[in-house]
C-alpha positions in Angstrom: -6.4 60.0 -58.1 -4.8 57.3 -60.2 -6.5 54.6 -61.5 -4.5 52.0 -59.4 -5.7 53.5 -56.2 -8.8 52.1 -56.3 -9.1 48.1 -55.3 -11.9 45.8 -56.4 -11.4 42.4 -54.9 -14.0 39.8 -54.6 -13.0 36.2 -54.1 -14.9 33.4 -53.9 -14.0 29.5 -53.2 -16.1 26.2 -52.2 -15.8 22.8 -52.6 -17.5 20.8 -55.4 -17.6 16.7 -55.9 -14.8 14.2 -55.9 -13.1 16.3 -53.1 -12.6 19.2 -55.6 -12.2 23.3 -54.9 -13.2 25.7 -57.1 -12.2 29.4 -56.6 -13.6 32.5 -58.6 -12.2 36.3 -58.1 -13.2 39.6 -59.7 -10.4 41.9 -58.6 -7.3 45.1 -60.0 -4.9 43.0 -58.0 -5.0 39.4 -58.5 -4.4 39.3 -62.1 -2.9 35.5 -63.0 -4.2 32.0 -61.9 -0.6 32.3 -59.8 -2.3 35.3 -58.2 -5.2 33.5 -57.1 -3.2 30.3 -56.3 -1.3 32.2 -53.7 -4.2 34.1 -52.5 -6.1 31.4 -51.5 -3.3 29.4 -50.3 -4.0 26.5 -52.4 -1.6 23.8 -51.1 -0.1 22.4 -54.3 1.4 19.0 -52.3 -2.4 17.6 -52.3 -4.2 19.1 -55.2 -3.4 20.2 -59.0 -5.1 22.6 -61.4 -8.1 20.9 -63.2 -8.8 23.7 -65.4 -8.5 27.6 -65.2 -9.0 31.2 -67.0 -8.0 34.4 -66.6 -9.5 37.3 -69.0 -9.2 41.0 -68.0 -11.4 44.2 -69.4 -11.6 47.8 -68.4 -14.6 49.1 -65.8 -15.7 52.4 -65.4 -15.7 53.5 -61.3 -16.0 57.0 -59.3 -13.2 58.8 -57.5 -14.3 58.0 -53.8 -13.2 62.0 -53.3 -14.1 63.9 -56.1 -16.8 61.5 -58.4 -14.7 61.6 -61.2 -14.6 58.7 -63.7 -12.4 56.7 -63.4 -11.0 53.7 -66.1 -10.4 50.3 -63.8 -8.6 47.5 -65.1 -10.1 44.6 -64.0 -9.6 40.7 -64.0 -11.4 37.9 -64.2 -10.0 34.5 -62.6 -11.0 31.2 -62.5 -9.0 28.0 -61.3 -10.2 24.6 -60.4 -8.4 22.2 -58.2 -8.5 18.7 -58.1 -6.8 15.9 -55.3 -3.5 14.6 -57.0 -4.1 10.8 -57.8 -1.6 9.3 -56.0 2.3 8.9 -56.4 4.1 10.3 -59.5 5.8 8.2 -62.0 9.1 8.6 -60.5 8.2 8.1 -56.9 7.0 4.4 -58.4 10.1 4.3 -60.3 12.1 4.9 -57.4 9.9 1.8 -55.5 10.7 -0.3 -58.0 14.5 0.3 -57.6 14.4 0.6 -54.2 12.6 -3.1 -54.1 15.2 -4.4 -56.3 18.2 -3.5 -54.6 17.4 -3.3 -51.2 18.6 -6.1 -48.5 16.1 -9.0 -49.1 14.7 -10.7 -45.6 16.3 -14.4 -45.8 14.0 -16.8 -44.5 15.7 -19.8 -43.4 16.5 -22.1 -46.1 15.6 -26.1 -46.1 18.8 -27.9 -45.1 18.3 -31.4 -46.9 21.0 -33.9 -47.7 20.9 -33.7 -51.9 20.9 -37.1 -53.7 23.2 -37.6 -55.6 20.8 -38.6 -58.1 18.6 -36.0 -57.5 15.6 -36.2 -60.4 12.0 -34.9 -60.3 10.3 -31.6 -60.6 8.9 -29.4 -58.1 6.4 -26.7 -59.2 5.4 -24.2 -56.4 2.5 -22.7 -57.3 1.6 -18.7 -55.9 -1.7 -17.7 -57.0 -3.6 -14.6 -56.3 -1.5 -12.7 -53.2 -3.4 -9.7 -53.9 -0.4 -7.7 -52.1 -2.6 -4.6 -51.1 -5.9 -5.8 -50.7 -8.0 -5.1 -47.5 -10.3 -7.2 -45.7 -11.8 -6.9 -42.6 -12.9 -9.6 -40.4 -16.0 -8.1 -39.0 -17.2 -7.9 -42.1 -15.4 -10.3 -44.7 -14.7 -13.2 -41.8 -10.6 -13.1 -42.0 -8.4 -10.0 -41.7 -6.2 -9.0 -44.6 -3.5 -6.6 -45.1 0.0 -6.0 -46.6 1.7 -7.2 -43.4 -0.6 -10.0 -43.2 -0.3 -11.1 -47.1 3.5 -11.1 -46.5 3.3 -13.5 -43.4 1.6 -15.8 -45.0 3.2 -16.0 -48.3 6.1 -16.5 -46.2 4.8 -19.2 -43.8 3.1 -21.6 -46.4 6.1 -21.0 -48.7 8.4 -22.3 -46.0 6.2 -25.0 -45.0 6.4 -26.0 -48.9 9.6 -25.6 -49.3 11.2 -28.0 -46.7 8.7 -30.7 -48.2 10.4 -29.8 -51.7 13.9 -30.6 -50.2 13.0 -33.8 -48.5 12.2 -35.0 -51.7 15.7 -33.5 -53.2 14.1 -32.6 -57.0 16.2 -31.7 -59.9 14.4 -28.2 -60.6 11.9 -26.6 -59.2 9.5 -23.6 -60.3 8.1 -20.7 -59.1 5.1 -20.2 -60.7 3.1 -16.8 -60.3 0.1 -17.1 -61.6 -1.2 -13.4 -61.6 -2.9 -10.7 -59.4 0.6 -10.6 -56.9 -0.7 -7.2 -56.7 -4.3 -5.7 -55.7 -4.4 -2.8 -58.3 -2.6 -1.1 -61.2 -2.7 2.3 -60.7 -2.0 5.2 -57.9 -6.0 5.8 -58.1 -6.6 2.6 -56.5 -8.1 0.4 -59.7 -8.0 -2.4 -61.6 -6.4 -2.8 -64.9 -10.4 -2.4 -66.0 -10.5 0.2 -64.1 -12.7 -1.0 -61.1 -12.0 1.1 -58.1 -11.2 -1.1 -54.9 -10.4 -0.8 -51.3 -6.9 -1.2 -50.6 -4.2 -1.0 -48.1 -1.3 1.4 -48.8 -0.6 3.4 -51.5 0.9 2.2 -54.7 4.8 2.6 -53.7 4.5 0.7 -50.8 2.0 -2.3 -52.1 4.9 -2.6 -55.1 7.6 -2.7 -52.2 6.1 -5.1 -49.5 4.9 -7.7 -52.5 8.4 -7.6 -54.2 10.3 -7.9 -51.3 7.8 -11.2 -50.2 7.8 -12.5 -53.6 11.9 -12.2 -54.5 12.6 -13.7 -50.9 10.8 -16.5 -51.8 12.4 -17.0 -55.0 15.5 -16.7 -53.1 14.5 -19.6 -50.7 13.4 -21.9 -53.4 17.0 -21.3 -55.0 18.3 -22.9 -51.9 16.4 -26.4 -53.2 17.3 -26.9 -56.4 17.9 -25.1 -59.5 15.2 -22.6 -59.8 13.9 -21.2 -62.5 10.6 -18.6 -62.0 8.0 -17.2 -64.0 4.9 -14.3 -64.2 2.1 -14.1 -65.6 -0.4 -11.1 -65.6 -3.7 -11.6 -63.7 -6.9 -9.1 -64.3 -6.1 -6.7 -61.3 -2.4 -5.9 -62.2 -1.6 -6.3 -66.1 1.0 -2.7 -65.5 2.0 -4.1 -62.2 3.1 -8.0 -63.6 5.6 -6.1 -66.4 7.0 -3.9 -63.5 7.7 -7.1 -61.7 9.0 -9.1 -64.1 11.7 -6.5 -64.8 12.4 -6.7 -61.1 13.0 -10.0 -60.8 15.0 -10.1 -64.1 17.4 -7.5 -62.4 17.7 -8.6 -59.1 18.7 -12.3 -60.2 20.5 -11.3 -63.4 23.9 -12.6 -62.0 22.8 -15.4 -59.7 23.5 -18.4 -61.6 21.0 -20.7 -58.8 17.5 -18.1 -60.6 16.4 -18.3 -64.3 13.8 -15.4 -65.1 11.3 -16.3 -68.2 11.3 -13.0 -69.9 8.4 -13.4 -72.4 5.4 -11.2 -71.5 2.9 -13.7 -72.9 -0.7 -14.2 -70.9 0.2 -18.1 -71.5 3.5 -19.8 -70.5 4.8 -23.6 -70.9 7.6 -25.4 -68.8 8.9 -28.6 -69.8 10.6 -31.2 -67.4 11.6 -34.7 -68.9 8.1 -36.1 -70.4 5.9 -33.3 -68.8 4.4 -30.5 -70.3 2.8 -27.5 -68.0 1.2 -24.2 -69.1 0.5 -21.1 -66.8 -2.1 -19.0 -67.0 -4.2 -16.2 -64.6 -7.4 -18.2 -66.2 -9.3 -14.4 -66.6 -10.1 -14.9 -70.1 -12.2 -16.7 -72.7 -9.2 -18.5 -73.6 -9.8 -20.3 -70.4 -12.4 -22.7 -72.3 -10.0 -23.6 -74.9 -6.5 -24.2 -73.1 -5.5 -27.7 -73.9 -6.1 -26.6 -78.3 -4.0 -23.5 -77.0 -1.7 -25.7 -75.7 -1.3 -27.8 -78.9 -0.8 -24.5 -80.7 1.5 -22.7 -78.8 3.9 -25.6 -77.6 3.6 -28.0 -81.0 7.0 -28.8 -80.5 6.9 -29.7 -76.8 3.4 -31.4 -77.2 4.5 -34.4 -79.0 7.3 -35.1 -76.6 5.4 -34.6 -73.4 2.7 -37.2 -73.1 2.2 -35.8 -69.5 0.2 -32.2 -69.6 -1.3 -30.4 -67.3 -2.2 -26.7 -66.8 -2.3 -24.3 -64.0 -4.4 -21.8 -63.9 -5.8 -18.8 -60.7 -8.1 -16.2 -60.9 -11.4 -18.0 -59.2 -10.5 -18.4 -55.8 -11.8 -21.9 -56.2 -14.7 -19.4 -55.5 -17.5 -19.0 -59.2 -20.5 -20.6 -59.9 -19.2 -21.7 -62.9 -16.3 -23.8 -61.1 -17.8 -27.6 -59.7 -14.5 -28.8 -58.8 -10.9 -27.8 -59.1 -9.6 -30.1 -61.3 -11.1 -30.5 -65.0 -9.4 -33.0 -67.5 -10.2 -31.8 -71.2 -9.2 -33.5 -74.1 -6.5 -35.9 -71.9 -4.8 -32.2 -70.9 -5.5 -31.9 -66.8 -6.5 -28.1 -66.1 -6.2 -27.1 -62.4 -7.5 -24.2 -60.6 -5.0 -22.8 -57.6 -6.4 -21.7 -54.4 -5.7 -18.3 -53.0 -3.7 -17.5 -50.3 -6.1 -14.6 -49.5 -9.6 -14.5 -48.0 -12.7 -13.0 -49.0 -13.1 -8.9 -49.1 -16.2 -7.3 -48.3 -17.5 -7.5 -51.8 -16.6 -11.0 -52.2 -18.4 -11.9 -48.8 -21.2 -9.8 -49.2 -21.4 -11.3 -53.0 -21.1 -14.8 -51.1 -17.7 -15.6 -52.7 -17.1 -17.6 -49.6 -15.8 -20.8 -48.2 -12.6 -21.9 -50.2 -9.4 -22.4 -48.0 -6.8 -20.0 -48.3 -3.5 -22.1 -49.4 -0.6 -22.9 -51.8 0.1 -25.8 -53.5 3.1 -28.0 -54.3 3.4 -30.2 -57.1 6.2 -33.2 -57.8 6.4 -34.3 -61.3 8.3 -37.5 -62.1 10.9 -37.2 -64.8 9.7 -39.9 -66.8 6.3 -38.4 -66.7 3.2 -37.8 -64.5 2.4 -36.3 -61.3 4.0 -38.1 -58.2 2.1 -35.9 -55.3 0.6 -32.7 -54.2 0.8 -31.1 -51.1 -0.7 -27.8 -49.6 0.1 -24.6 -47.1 -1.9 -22.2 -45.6 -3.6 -20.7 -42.6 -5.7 -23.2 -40.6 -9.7 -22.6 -41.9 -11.4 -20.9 -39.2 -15.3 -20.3 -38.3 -17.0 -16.8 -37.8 
């Protein structure tokens, strides 16, 4: 009897940590990690290999009929399957494009009769969407999803919007101030890597949020000359620079939208005799803004006597914060209010309170702030 007449095949699989399989076989006919792959059905759509091995060496057996010796080949395979991660690069790649070029939803633009001598500056201020955050009432007090962040970006926009074109200003700005989007990455984290609850995957956090956040650029077109900027918050460094290039490419011909393309954590607008500088507020940096400031925009500095900066990141939520409006060395440093509520960690932390809003700002040409105003869902009790 020939030597491949006689079959050894033991298999072995079971599941380990993180959602893991491992499978083991000693057999003359499953020779490859393919082999095994196929043997065990291993459905390559969900997992991919972690590691694997295959060695082979020659056993001695009996003829089952005669008890002759008989030299086996055998094989030794080892595979270990982990749960893919999440979307590939080009299925985020293909997001991005898709949230680019697709058909925009047009709210409904502020008709205002324009001055003729229309002067002033408008700053809308977006802080901390969170696009893809989850929250649930029942335990966090308000729910929050990607539907819901949408809807109200887009109702306390509007809202802010028709008071910007009552008051007929010469520019206004868009101002992102960082963490538009929840997390960075198709596992569900941070930039730091801190994993987080989250609603959607990364494709479709990247689509809703772009197509909420370019419409509203859109709409604010429709009051003045826009111009728009981002800046990168500590949840979604990878996801700002996506973002930017977004908006760059979906308003590279419209002559109403200027994009600022630097990628700097710190950004200044200038306006007549005001001087504003954007930042997510995440960093150390924080203490020292208005010397920053000085720094970064000598030229502007002496110009402007008006300056102010605009900075996110606490919710109007840290211990550290007393009040939301700081004035340091004659520069005015605000903190934004978010537009989302608490999570579960931030409720169970007690990270609670703080309306969810935006704010609008009108600056007077010749200098200074003329008023503020503010949007948002109506602050309800538990």
């Amino acid at each position: 009897m020939a030597a491949g007449d006689i079959t050894i095949e033991e298999v072995n699989t079971k599941d380990t940590e993180g959602g893991c399989r491992e499978a083991r076989s000693v057999s003359t006919r499953i020779r490859t990690v393919d082999d095994l792959l196929r043997h065990i059905e291993a459905d390559l759509t969900k997992f991919e290999v972690a590691t694997s091995e295959a060695t082979k060496w020659e056993g001695l057996t009996a003829d089952k009929a005669t008890g002759e010796p008989v030299v086996t080949e055998l094989h030794r395979v080892f595979v270990r399957l982990k749960p893919r991660p999440g979307p590939t690069v080009r299925e985020c790649v293909e997001a991005m494009i898709q949230a680019a070029k697709g058909e925009i939803r047009q709210p409904i633009r502020p008709k205002a009769k324009r001055e003729k001598h229309a002067d002033g500056w408008a700053v809308l201020i977006v802080a901390d969407p969170h696009f893809g955050k989850y929250a649930w009432r029942r335990t966090a007090g308000a729910d929050y999803d990607l539907d819901i962040a949408a809807r109200l970006v887009r109702e306390a926009s509007e809202q802010l919007l028709e008071v910007a074109a009552v008051h007929a200003p010469e520019r206004i700005t868009v101002a992102m101030l960082g963490d538009v989007f929840h997390y960075d990455s198709p596992h569900g984290t941070t930039t730091g890597g801190t994993p987080l609850e989250r609603d959607g995957r990364l494709p479709k956090m990247l689509g809703t949020g772009t197509d909420a956040m370019l419409a509203l650029v859109d709409a604010a077109s429709g009051v003045a000359q826009c111009d728009t900027l981002v800046v990168a918050g500590n949840h979604d460094e990878a996801m700002t620079f996506a973002f930017q290039r977004i908006l760059a490419e979906r308003f590279r011909n419209d002559k109403r939208v200027r994009v600022e393309g630097e990628f700097t954590p710190r950004k200044y607008l200038t306006h007549g005799r005001n001087l504003l500088g954007f930042t997510h507020g995440h960093t150390k940096a924080r203490k020292k803004l208005p010397q920053l400031m000085a720094i970064e925009a000598a030229d502007r500095w002496s110009k402007c006597p008006y300056r102010e900066w605009h900075t996110a990141h606490l919710h109007h939520q840290a211990a550290e914060v007393t009040r939301p409006i700081d004035t340091i060395d004659g520069v005015i440093v605000r903190t934004a209010p978010a537009i989302c509520p608490a999570d579960d960690w931030h409720a169970s932390e007690g990270y609670i309170g703080p309306r969810q809003a935006m704010e609008l700002f009108l600056y007077d040409t010749a200098g200074g702030l003329a008023s503020m105003h503010v949007a948002g869902p109506r602050m309800t009790t538990r």
